[in-house]
C-alpha positions as CSV (number, residue, x, y, z in Angstrom):
1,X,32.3,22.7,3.9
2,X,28.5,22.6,3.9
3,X,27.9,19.4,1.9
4,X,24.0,19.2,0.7
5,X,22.7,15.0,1.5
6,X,23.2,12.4,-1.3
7,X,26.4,14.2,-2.0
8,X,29.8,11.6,-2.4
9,X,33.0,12.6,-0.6
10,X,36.5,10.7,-1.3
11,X,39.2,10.6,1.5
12,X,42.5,12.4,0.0
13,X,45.3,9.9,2.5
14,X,43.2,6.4,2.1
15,X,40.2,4.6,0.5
16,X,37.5,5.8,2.2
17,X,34.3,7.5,0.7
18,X,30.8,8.4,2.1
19,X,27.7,9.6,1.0
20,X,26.4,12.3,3.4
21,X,23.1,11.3,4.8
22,X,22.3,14.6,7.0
23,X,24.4,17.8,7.6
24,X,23.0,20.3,10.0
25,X,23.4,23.9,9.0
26,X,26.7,24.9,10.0
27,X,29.9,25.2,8.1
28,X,31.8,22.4,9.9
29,X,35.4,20.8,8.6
30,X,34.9,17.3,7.5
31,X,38.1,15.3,7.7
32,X,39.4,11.9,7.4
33,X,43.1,11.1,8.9
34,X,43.4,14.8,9.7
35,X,43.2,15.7,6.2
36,X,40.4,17.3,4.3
37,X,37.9,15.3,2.1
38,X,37.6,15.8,-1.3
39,X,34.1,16.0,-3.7
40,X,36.2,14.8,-6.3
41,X,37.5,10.8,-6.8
42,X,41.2,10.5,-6.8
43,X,42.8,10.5,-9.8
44,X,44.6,7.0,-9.2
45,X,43.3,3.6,-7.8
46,X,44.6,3.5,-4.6
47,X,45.1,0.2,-2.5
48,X,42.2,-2.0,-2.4
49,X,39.9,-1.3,0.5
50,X,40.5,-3.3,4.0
51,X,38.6,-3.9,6.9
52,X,40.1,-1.0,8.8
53,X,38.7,2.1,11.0
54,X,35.9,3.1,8.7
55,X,33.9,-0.1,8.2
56,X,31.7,-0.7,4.1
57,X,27.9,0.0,5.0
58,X,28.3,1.9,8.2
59,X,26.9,5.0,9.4
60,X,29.1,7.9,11.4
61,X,27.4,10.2,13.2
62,X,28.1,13.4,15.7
63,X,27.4,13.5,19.3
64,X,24.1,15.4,18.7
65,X,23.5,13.3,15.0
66,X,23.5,16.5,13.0
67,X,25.7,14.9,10.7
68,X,25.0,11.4,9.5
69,X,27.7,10.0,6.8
70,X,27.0,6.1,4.9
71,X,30.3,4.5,4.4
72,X,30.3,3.5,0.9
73,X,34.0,2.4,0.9
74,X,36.1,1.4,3.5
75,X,39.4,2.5,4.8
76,X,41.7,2.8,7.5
77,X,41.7,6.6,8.1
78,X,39.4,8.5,11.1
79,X,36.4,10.2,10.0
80,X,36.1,13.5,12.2
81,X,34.1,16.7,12.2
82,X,35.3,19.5,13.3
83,X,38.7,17.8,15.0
84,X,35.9,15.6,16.6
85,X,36.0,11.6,15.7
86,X,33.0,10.7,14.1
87,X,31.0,7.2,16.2
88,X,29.7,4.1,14.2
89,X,25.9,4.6,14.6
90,X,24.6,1.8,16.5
91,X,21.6,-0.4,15.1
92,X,18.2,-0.2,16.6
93,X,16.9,-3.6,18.0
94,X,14.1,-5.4,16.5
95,X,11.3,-5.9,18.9
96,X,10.9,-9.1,20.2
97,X,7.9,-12.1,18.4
98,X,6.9,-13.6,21.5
């Protein structure tokens, strides 16, 4: 999958959806819970969205931040690239007013 950015991807086992935000330019597997996601919605309202392992308004990123998902709906499956977990991009501190 080679996902272009602003494009929405739906988990196929949970809740969860993303907007990408940056793919490098590989072909890499983009999976949540092991299982493959999808660019279409499901069909069916699943169970309402929890607090779980993919957090509303979060950012995933790889290792080297070639890929950058937004977490547009939470869930409680794994985000991974690649068979690699996908990391909760940490926020940049202000700096200070003194």
């Amino acid at each position: 999958m080679k996902p272009t950015a602003g494009k929405r991807l739906y988990s196929t086992v949970d809740t969860t959806s993303v907007i990408v935000v940056r793919w490098g330019a590989e072909d890499l597997d983009l999976t949540c819970d092991g299982s493959a996601m999808s660019e279409t919605a499901p069909a069916a309202p699943g169970t309402p969205p929890k607090a779980g392992t993919t957090q509303l308004g979060k950012r995933y990123v790889t290792d080297d931040g070639a890929v950058e998902l937004l977490c547009t709906t939470a869930g409680d499956g794994q985000l991974a690239v690649s068979g690699v977990p996908l990391a909760a991009k940490s926020s940049t501190p202000l700096p200070a007013s003194d």
